[in-house]
LOTORMAR-162915 format. One record per residue: residue in one letter; x, y, z of N, C-alpha, C in turn. Coordinates in Angstrom, 3 decimals, padded with zeros to 6 digits. Example, Ala and Ser with C-alpha at 12.3 -4.5 7.8 and 13.67 -1.06 7.14 Angstrom:
BEGIN
{node 'a',{013.190,-005.690,007.800},{012.300,-004.500,007.800},{013.200,-003.300,007.800}}
{node 's',{012.850,-002.250,007.080},{013.670,-001.060,007.140},{012.900,000.030,007.870}}
REM end
This chain:
BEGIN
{node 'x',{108.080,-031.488,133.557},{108.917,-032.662,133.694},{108.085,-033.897,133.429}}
{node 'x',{108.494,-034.746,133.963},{107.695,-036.304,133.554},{108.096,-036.805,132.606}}
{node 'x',{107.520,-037.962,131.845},{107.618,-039.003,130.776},{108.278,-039.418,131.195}}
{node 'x',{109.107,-040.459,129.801},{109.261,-041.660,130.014},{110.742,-041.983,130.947}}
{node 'x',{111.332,-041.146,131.470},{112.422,-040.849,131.940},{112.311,-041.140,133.763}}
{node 'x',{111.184,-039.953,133.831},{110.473,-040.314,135.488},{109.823,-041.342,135.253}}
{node 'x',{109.293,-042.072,134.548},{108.558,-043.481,134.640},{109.740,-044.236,134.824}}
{node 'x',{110.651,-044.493,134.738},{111.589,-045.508,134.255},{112.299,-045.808,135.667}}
{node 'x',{112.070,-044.791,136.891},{112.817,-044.439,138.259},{111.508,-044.536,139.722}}
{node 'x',{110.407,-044.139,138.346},{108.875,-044.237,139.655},{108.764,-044.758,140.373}}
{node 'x',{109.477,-046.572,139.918},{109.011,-047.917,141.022},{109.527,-047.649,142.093}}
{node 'x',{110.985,-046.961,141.697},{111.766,-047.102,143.119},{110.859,-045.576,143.846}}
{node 'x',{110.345,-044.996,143.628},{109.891,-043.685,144.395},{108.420,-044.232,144.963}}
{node 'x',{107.741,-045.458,144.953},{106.804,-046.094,145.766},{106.867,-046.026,147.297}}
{node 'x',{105.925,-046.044,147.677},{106.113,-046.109,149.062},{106.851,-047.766,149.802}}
{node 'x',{106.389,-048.797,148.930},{107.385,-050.212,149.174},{108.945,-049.287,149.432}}
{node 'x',{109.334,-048.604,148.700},{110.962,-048.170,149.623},{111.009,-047.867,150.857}}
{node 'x',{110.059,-047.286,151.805},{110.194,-047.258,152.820},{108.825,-048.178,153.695}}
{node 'x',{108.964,-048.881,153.442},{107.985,-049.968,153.936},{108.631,-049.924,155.330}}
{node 'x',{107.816,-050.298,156.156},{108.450,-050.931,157.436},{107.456,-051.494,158.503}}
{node 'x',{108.078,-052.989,159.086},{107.305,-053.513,159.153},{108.257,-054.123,160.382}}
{node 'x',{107.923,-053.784,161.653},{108.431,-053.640,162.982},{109.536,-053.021,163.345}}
{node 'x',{109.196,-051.887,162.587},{110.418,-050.864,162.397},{111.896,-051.315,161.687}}
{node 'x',{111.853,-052.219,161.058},{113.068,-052.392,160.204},{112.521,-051.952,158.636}}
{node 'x',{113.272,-051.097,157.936},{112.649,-050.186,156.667},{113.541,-051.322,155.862}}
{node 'x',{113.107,-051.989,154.720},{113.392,-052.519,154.018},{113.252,-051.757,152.359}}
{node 'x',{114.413,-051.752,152.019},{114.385,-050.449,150.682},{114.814,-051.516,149.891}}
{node 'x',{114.154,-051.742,148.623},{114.290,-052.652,147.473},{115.362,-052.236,146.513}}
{node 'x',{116.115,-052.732,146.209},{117.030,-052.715,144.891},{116.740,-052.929,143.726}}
{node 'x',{117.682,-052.891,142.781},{117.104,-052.590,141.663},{116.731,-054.215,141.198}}
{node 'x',{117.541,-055.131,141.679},{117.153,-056.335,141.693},{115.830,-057.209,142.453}}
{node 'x',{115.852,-056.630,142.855},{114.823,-056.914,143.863},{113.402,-056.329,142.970}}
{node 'x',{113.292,-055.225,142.554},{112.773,-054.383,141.305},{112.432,-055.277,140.171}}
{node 'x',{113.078,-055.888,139.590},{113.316,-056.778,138.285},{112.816,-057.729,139.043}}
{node 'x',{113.377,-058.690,139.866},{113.430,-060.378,139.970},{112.455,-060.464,141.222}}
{node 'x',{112.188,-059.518,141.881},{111.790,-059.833,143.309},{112.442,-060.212,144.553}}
{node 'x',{111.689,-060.789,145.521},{111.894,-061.414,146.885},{112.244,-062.702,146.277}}
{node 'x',{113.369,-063.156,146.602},{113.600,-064.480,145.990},{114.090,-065.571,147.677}}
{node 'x',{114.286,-065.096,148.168},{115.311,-065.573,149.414},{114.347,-065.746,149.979}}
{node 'x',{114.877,-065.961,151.885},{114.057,-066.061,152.910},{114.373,-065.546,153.785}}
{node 'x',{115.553,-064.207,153.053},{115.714,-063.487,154.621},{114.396,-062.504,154.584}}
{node 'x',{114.094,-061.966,153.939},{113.015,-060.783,154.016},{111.500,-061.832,153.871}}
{node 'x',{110.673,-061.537,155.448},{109.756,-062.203,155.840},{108.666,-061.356,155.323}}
{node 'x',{108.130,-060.782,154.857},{107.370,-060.351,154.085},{107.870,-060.822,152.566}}
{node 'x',{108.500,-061.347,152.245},{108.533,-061.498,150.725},{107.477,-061.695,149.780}}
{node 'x',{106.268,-062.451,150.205},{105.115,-062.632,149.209},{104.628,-061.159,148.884}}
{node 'x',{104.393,-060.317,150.396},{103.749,-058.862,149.995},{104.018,-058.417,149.201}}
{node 'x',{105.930,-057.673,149.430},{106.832,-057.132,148.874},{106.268,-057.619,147.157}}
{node 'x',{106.310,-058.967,146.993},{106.347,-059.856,145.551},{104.865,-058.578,144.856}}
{node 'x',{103.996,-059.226,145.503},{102.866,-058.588,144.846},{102.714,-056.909,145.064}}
{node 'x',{103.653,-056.385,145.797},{102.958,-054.649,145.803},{103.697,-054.660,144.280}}
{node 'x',{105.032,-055.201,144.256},{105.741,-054.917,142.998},{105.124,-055.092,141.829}}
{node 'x',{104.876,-056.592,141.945},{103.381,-056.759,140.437},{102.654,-056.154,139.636}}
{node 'x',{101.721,-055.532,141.411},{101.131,-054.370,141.020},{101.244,-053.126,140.533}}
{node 'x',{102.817,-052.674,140.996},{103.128,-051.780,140.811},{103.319,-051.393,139.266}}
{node 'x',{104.334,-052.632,138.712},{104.614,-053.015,137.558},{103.326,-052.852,136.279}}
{node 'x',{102.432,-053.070,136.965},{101.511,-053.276,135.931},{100.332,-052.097,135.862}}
{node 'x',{100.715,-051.365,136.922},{100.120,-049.868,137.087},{101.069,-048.847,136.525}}
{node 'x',{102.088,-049.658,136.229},{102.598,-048.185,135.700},{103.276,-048.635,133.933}}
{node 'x',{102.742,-050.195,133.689},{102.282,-050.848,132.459},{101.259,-050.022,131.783}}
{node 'x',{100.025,-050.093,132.644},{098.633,-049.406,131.757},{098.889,-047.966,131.903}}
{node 'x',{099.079,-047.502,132.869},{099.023,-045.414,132.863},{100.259,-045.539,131.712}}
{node 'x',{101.164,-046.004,131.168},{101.937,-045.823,130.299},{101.254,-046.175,129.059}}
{node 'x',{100.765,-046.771,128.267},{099.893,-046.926,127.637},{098.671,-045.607,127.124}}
{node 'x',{098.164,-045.015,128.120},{097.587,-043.965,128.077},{098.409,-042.372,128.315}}
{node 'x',{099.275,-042.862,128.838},{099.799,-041.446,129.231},{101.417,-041.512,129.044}}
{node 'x',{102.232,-040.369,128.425},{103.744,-040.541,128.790},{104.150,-040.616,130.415}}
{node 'x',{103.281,-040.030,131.402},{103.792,-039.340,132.637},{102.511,-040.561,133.416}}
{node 'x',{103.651,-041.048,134.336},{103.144,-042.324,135.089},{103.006,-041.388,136.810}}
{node 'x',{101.703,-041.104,137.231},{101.827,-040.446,138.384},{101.058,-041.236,138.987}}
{node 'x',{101.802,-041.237,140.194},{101.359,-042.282,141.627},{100.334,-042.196,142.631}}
{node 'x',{099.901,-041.153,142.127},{098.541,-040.536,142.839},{097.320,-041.614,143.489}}
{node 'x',{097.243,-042.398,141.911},{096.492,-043.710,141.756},{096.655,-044.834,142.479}}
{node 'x',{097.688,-044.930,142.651},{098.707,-046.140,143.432},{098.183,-046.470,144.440}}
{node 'x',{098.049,-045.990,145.642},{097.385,-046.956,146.801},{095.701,-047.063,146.393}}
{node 'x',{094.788,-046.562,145.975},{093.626,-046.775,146.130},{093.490,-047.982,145.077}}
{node 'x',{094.398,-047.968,143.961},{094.409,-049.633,143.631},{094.944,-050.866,144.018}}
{node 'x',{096.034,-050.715,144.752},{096.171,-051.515,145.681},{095.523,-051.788,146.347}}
{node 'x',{094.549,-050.964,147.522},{093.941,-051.286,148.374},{092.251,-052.195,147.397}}
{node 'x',{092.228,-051.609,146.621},{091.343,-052.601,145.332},{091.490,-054.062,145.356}}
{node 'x',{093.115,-054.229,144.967},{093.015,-055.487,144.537},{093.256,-056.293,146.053}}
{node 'x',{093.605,-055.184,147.168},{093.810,-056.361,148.327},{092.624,-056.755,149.046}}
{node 'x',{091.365,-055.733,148.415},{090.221,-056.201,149.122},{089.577,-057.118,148.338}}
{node 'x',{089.745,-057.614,147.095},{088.955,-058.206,145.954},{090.063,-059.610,146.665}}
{node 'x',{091.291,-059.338,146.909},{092.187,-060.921,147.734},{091.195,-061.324,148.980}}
{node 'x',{090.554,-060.213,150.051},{089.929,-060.328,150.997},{088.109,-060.818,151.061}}
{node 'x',{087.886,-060.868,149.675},{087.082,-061.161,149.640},{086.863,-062.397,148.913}}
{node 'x',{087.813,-062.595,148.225},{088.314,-063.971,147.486},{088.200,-065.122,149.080}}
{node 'x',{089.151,-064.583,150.098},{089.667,-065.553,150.947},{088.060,-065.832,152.238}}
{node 'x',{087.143,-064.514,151.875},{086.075,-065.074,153.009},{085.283,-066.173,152.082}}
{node 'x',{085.116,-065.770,150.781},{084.399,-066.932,149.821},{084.967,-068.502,150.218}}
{node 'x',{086.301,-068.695,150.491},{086.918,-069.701,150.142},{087.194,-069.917,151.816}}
{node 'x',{086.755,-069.016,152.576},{086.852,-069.422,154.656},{088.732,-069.738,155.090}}
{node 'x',{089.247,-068.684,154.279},{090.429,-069.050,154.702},{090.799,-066.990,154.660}}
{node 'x',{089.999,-066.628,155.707},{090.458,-065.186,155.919},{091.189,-065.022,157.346}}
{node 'x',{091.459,-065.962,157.652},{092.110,-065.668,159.446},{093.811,-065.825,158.703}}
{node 'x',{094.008,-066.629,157.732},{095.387,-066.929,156.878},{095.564,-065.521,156.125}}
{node 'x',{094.806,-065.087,155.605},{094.613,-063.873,154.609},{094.863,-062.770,155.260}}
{node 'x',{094.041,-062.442,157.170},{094.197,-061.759,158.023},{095.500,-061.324,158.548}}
{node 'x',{096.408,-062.516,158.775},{097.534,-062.620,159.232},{098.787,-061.877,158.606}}
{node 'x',{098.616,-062.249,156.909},{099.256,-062.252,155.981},{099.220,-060.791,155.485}}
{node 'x',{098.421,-059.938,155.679},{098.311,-058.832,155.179},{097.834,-057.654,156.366}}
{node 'x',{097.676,-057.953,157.375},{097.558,-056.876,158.437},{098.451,-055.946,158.489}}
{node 'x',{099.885,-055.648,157.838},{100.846,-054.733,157.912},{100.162,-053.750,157.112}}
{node 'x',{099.453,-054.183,156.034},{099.135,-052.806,155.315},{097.820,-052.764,154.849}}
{node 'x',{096.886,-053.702,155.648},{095.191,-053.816,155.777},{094.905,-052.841,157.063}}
REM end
């Protein structure tokens, strides 16, 4: 199975679908998918914004190299780029903001 068929459905099979974050599971739509967190009911929206990004653009490059986009990869680059954010924010002394902001999934 795989290609470009399961790539096209992957985003939504991320773990962001069952995110939860004081026990309310917030499952993304397909809009939400495309356009993002746009509102201000969902208080995580910046996260949500960027796991998607990332997501988007991880399954940009494994497509590029590969028909079959597998998620295997997926958190250990995330956790990449959120420590390269964490280390951005001690350079710049604004990690207690950075701390706050990302402790759900630091």
């Amino acid at each position: 199975m795989g290609g470009k068929a399961e790539s096209e459905n992957a985003i939504v099979d991320l773990q962001v679908g069952d995110w939860e974050k004081n026990k309310n599971r917030i499952t993304p739509t397909e809009s939400n998918i495309l356009f993002g967190w746009h509102d201000n009911t969902t208080e995580s929206k910046d996260i949500l914004n960027y796991v998607i990004l990332v997501a988007k653009n991880y399954i940009f490059c494994t497509i590029q190299e590969s028909d079959d986009v597998l998620f295997d990869g997926f958190p250990s680059l995330l956790m990449n780029k959120l420590d390269t954010l964490q280390q951005m924010a001690v350079k710049n002394k604004t990690s207690n903001n950075f701390n706050k902001k990302w402790k759900e999934i630091m």
